[in-house]
N, CA, C and O atoms as CSV, one atom per row, in Angstrom:
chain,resi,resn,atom,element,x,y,z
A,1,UNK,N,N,204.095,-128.004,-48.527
A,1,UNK,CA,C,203.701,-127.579,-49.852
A,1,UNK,C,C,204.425,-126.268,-50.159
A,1,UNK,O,O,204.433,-125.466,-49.225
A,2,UNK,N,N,204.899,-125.979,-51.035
A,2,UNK,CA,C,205.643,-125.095,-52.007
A,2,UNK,C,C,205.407,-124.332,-53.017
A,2,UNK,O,O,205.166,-125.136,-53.918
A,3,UNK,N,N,205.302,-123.043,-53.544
A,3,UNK,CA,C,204.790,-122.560,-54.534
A,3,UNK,C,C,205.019,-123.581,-56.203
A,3,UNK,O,O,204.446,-123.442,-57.283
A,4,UNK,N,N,206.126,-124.602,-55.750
A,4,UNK,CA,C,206.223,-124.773,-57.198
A,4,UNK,C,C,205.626,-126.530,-57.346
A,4,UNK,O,O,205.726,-127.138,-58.412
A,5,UNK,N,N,204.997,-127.177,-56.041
A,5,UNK,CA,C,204.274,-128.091,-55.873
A,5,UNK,C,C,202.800,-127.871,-56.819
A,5,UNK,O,O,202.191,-126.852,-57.147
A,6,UNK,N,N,202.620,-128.963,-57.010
A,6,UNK,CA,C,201.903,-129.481,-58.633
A,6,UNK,C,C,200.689,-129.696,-57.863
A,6,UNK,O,O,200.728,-130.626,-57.057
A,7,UNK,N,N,199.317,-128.826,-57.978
A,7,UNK,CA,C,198.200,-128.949,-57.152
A,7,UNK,C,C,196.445,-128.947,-57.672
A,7,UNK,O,O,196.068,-127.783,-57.542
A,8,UNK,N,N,195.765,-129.459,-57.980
A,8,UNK,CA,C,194.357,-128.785,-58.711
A,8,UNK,C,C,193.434,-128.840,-58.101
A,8,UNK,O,O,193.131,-129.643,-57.218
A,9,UNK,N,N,192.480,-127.347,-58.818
A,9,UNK,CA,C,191.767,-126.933,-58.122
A,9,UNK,C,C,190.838,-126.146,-58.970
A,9,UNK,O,O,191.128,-125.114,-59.576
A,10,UNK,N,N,189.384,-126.907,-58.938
A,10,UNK,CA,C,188.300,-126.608,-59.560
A,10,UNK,C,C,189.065,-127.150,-60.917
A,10,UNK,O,O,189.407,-126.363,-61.800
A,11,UNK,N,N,189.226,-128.124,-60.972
A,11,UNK,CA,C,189.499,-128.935,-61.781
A,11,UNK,C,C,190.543,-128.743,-63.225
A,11,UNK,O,O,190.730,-129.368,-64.269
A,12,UNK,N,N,191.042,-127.559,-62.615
A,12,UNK,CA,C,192.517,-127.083,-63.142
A,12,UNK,C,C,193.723,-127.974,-62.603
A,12,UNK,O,O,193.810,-128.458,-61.475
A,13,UNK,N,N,194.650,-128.090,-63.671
A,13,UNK,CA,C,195.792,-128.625,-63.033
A,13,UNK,C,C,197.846,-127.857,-63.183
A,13,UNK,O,O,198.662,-127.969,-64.097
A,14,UNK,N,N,197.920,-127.284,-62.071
A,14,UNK,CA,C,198.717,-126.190,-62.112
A,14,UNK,C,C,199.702,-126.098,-61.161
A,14,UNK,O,O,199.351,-126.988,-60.386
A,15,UNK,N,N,200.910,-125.517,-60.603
A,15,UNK,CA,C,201.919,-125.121,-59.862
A,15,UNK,C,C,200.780,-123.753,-58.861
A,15,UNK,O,O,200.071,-122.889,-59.375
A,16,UNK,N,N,201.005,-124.043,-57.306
A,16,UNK,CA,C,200.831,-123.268,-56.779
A,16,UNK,C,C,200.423,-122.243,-56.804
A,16,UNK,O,O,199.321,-121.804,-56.475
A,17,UNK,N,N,202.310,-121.238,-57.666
A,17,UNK,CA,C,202.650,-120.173,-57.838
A,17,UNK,C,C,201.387,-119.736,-59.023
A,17,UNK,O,O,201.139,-118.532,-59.104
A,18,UNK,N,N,200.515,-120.803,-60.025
A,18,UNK,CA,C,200.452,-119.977,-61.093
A,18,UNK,C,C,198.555,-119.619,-60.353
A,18,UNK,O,O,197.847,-118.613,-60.393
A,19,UNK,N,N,198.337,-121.099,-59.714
A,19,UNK,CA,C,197.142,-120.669,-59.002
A,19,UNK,C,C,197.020,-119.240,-58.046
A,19,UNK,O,O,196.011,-118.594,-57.762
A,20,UNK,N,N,198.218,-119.051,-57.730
A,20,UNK,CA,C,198.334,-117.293,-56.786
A,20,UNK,C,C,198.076,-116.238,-58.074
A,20,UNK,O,O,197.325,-115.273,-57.929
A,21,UNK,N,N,198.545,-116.422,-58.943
A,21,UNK,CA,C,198.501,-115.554,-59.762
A,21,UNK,C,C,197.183,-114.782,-60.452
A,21,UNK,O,O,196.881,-113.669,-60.881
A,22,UNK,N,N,196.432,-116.500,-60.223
A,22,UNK,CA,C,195.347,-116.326,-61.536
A,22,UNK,C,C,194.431,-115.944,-59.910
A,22,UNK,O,O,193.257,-115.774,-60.240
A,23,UNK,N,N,194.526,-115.823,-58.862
A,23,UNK,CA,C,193.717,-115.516,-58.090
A,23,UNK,C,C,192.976,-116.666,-56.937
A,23,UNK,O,O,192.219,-116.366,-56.014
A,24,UNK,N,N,193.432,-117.975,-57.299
A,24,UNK,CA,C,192.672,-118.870,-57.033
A,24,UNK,C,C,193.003,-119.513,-55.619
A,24,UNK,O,O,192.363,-120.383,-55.029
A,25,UNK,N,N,194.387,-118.741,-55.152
A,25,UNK,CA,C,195.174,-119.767,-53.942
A,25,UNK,C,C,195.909,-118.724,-53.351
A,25,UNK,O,O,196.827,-118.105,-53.890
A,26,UNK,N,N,195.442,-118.548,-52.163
A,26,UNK,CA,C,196.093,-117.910,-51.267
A,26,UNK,C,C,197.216,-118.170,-50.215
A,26,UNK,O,O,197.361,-119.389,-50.131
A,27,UNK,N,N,197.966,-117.588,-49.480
A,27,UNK,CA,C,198.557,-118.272,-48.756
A,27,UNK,C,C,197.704,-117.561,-47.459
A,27,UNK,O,O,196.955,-116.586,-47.515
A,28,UNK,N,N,198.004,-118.226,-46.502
A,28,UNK,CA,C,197.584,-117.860,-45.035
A,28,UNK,C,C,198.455,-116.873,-44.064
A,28,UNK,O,O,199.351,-116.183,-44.551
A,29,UNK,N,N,198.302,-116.856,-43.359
A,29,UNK,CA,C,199.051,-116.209,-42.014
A,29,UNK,C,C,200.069,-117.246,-41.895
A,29,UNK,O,O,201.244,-117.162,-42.250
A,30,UNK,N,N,199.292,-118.538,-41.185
A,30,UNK,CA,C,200.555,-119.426,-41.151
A,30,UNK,C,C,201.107,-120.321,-41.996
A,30,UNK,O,O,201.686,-121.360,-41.678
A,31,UNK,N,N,200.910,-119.880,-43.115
A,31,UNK,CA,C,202.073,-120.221,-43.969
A,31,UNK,C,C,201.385,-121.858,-44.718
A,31,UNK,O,O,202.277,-122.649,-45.025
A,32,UNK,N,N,199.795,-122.379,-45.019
A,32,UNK,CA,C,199.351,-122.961,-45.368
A,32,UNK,C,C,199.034,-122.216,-46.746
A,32,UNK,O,O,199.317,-121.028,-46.897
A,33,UNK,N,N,198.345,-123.094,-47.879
A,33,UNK,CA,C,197.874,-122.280,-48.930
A,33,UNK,C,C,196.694,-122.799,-49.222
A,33,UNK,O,O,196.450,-123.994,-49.387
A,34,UNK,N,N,195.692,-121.586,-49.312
A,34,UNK,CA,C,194.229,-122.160,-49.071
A,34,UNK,C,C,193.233,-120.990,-50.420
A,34,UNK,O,O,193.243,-119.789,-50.690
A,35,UNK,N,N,192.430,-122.319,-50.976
A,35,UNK,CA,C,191.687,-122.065,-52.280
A,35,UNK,C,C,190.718,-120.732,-51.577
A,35,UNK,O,O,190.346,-120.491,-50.428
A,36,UNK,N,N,190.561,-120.115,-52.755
A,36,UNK,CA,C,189.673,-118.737,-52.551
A,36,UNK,C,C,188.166,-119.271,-52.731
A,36,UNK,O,O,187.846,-120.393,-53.126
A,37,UNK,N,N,187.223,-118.113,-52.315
A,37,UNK,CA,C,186.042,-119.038,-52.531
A,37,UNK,C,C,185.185,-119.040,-51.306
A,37,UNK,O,O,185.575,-118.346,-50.367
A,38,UNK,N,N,184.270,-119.600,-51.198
A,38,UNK,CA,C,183.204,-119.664,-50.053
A,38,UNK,C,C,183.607,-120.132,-48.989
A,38,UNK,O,O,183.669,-119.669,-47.850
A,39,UNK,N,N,184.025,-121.592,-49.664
A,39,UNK,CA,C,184.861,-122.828,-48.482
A,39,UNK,C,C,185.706,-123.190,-48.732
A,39,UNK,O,O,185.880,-124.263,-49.311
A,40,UNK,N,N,186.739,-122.230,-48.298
A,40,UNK,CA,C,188.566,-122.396,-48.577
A,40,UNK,C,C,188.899,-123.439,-47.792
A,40,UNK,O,O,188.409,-123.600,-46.674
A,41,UNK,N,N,189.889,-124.345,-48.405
A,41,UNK,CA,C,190.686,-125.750,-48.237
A,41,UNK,C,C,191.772,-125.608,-48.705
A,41,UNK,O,O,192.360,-124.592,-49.075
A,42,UNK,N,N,192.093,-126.783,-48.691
A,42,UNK,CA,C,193.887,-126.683,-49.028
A,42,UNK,C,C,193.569,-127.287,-50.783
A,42,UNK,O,O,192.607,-127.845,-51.310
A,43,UNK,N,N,194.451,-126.989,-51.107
A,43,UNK,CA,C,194.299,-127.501,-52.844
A,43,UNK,C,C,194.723,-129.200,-52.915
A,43,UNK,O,O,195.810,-129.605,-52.504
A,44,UNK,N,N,193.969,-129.841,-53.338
A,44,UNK,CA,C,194.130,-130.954,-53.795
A,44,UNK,C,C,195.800,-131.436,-54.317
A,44,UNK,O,O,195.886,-131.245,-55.530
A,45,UNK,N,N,196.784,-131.856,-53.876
A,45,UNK,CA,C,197.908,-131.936,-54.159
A,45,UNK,C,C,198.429,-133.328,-55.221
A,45,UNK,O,O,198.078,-134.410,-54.752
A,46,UNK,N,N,199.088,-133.405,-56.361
A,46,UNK,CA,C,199.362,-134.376,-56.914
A,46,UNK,C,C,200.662,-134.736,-56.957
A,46,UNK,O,O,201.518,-133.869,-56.782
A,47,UNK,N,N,200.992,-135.955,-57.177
A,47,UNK,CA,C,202.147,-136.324,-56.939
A,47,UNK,C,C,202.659,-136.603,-58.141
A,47,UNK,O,O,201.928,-136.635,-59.131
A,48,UNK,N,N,204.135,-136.869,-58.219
A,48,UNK,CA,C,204.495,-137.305,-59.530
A,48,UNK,C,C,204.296,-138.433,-60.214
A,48,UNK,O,O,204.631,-138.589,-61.389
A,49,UNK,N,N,203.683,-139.353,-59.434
A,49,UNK,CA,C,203.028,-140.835,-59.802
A,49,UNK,C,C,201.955,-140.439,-60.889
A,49,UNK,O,O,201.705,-141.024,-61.943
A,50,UNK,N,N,201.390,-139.310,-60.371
A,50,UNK,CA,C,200.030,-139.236,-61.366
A,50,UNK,C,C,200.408,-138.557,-62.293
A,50,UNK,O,O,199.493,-138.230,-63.048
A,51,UNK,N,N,201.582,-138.132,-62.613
A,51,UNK,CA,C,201.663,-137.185,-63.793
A,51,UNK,C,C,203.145,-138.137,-64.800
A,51,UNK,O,O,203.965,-137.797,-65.652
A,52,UNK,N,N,202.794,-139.472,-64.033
A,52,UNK,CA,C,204.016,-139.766,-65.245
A,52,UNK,C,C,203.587,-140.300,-66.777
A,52,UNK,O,O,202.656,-141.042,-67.088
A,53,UNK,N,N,204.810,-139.524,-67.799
A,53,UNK,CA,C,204.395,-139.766,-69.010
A,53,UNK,C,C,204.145,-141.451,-69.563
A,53,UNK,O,O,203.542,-141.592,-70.627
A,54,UNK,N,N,204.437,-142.204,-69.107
A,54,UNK,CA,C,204.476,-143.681,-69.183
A,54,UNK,C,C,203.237,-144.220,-69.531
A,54,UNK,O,O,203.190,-145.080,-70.411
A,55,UNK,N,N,201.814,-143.680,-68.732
A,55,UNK,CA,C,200.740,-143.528,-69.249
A,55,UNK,C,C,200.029,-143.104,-70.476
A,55,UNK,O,O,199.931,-141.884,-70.614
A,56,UNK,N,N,199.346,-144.096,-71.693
A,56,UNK,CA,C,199.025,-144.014,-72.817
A,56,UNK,C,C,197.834,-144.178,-73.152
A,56,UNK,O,O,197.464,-145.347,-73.046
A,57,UNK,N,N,197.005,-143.391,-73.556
A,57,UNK,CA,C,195.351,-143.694,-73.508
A,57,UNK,C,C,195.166,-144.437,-74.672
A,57,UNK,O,O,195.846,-144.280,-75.687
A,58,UNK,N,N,194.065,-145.417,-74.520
A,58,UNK,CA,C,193.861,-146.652,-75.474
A,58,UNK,C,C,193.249,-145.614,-76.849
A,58,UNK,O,O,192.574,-144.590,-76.747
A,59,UNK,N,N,193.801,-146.355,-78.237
A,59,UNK,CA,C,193.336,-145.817,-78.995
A,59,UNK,C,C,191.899,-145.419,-79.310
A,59,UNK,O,O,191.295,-146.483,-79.174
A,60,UNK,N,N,191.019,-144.498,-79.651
A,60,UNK,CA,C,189.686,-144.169,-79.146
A,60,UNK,C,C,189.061,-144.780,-80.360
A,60,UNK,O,O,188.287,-143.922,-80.784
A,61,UNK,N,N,189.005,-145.967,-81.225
A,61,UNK,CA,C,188.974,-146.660,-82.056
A,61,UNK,C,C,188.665,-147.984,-81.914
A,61,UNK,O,O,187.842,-148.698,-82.486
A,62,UNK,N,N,189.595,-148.221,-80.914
A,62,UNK,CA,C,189.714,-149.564,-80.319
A,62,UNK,C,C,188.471,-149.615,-79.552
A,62,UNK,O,O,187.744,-148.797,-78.988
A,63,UNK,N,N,188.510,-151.458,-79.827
A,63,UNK,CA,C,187.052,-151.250,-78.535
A,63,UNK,C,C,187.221,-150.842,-76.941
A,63,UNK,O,O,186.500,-150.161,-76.212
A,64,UNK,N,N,188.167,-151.369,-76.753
A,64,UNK,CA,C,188.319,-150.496,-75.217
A,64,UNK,C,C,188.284,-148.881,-75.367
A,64,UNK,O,O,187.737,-148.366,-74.393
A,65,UNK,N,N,188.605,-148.213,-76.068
A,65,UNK,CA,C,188.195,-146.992,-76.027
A,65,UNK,C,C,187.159,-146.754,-76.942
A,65,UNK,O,O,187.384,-145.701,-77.539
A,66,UNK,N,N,186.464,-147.113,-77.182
A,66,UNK,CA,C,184.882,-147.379,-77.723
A,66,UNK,C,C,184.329,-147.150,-76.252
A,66,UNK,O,O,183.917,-146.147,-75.670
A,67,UNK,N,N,184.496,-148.563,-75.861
A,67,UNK,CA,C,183.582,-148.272,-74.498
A,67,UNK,C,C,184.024,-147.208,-73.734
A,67,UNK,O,O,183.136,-146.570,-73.168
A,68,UNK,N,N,185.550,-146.734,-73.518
A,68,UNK,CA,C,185.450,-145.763,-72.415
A,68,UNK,C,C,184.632,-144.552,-73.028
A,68,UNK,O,O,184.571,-143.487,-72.414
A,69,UNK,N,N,184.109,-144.701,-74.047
A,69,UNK,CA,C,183.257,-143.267,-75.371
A,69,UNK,C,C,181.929,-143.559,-74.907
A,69,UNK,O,O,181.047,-142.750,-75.194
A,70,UNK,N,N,181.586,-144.772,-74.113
A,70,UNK,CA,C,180.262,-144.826,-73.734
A,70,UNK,C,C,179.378,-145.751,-74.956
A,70,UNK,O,O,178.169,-145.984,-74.954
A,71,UNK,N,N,180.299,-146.137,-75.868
A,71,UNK,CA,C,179.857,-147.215,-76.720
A,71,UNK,C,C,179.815,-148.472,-76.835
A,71,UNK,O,O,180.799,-149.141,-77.147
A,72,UNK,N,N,178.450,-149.037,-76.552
A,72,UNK,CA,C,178.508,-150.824,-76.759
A,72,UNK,C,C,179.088,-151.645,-78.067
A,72,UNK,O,O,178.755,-151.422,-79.231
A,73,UNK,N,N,180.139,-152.760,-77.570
A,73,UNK,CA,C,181.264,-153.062,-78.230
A,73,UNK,C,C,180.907,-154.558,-78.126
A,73,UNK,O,O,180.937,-155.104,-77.024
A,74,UNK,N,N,180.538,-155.299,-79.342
A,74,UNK,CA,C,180.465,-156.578,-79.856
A,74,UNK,C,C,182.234,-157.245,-80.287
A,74,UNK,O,O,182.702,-157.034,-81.406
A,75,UNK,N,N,182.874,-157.886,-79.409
A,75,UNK,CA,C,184.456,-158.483,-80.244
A,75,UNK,C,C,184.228,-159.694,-80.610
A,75,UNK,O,O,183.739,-160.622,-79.966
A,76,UNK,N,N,184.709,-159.636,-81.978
A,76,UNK,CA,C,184.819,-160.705,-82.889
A,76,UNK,C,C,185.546,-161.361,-82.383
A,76,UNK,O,O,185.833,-161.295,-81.188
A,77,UNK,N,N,186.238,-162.550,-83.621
A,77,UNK,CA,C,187.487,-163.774,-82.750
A,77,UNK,C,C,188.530,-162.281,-83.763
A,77,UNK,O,O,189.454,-161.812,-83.099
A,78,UNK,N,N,188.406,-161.889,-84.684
A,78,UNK,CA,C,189.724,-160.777,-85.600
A,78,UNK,C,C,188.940,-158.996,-85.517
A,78,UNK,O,O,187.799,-158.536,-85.490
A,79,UNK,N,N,190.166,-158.530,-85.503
A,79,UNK,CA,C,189.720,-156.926,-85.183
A,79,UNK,C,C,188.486,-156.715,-86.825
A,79,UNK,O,O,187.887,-155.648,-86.964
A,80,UNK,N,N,188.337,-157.683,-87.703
A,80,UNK,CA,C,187.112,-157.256,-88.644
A,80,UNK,C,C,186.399,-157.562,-88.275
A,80,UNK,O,O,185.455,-156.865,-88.648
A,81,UNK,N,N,185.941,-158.681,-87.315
A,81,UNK,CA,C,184.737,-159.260,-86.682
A,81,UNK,C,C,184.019,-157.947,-85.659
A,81,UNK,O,O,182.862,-157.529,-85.598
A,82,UNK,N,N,185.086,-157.607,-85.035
A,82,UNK,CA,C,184.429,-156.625,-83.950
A,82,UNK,C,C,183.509,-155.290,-84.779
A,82,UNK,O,O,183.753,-154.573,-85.750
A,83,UNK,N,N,182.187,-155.438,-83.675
A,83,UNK,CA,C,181.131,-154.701,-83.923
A,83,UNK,C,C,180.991,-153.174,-83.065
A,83,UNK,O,O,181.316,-153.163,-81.878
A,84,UNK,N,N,180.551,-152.050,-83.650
A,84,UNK,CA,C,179.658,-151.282,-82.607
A,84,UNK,C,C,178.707,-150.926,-82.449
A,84,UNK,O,O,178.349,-150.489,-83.542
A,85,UNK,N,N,177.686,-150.744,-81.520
A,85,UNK,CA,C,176.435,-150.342,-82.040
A,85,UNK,C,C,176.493,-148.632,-81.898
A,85,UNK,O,O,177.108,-147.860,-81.162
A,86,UNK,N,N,175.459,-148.468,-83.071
A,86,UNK,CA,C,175.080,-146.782,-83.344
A,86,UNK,C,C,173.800,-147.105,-83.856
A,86,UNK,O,O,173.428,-147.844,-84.767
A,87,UNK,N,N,172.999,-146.091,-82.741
A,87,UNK,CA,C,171.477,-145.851,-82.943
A,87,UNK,C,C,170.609,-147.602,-83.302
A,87,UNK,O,O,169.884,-147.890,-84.255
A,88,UNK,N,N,171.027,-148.429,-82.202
A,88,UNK,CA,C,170.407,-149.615,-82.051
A,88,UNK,C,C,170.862,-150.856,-83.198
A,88,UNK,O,O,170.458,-152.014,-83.305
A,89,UNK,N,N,171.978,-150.002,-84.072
A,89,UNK,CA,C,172.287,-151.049,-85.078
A,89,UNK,C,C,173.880,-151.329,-84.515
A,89,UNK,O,O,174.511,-150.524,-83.830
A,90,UNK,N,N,174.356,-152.609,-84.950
A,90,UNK,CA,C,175.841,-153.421,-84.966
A,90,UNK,C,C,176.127,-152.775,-86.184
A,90,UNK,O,O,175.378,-152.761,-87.161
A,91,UNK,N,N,177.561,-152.081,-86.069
A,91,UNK,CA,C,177.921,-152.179,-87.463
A,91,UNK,C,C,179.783,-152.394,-87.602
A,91,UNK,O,O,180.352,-151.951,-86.604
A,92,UNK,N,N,180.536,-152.866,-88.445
A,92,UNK,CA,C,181.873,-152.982,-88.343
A,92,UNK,C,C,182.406,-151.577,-87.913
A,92,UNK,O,O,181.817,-150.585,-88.343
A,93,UNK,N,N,183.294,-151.462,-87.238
A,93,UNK,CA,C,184.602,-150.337,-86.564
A,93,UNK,C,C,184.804,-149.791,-87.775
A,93,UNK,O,O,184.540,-148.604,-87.970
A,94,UNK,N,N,185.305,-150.601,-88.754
A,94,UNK,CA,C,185.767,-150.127,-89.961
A,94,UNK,C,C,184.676,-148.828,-90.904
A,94,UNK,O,O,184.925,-147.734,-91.411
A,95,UNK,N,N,183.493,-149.632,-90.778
A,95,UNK,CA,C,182.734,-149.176,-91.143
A,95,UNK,C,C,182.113,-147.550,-91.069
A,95,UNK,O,O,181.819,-146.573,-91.758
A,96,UNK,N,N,182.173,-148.190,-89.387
A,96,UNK,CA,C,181.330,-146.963,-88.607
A,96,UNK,C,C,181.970,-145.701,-89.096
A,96,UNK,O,O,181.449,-144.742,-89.666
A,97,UNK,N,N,183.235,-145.914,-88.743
A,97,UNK,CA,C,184.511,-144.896,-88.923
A,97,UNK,C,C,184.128,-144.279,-90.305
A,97,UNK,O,O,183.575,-143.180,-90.267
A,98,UNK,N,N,184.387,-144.931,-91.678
A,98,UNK,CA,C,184.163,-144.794,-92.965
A,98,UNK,C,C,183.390,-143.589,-92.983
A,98,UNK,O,O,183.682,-142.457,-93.370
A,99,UNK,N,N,181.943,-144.243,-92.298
A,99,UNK,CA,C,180.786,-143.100,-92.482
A,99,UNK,C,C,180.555,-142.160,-91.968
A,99,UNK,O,O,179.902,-141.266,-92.506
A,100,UNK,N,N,181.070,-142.084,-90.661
A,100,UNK,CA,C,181.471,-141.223,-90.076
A,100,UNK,C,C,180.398,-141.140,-88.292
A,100,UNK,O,O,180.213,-140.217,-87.500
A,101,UNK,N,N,180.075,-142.156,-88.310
A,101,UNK,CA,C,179.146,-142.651,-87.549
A,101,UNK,C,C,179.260,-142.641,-85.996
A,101,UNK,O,O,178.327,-142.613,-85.193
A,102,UNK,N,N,181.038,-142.678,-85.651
A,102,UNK,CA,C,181.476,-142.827,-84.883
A,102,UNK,C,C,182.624,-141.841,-84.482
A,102,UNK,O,O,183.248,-142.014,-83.435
């Protein structure tokens, strides 16, 4: 690991170097780098797999991102058919949106 290795910690996501800065990551004696804090560890390290831009979050509209919102999602056979519920009622996407419901 390297100051300019891509690492998070306490649920920051940052370069090493900037975690030394802000106080959060130390280096050791022997040359490990270990989180400040009660119960120092090594920082959670990420790779470039997880940070590639290729990844696109579903529109938060759509029913798949309806549900990842924690909202129950009725699909029609056409995107007008599809329902959501708010406060125990079905109502159209279109709709919800309109009123502001959602």
């Amino acid at each position: 690991m390297t100051e300019d290795t891509i690492v998070q910690v306490d649920g920051m996501t940052a370069s090493v170097r900037a975690f030394i800065q802000m106080g959060k990551v130390i280096q050791a004696d022997d040359g490990r780098y270990l989180t400040t804090g009660k119960h120092p560890s090594e920082p959670y390290e990420l790779f470039p797999e997880a940070l590639d831009a290729g990844y696109r979050a579903p529109d938060p509209y759509s029913p798949l991102g309806l549900r990842m919102r924690g909202f129950r999602v009725l699909e029609g056979e056409t995107f007008d058919d599809n329902r959501v519920e708010v406060g125990g009622a079905f109502y159209r996407i279109s709709e919800a949106r309109k009123h502001g419901l959602i």
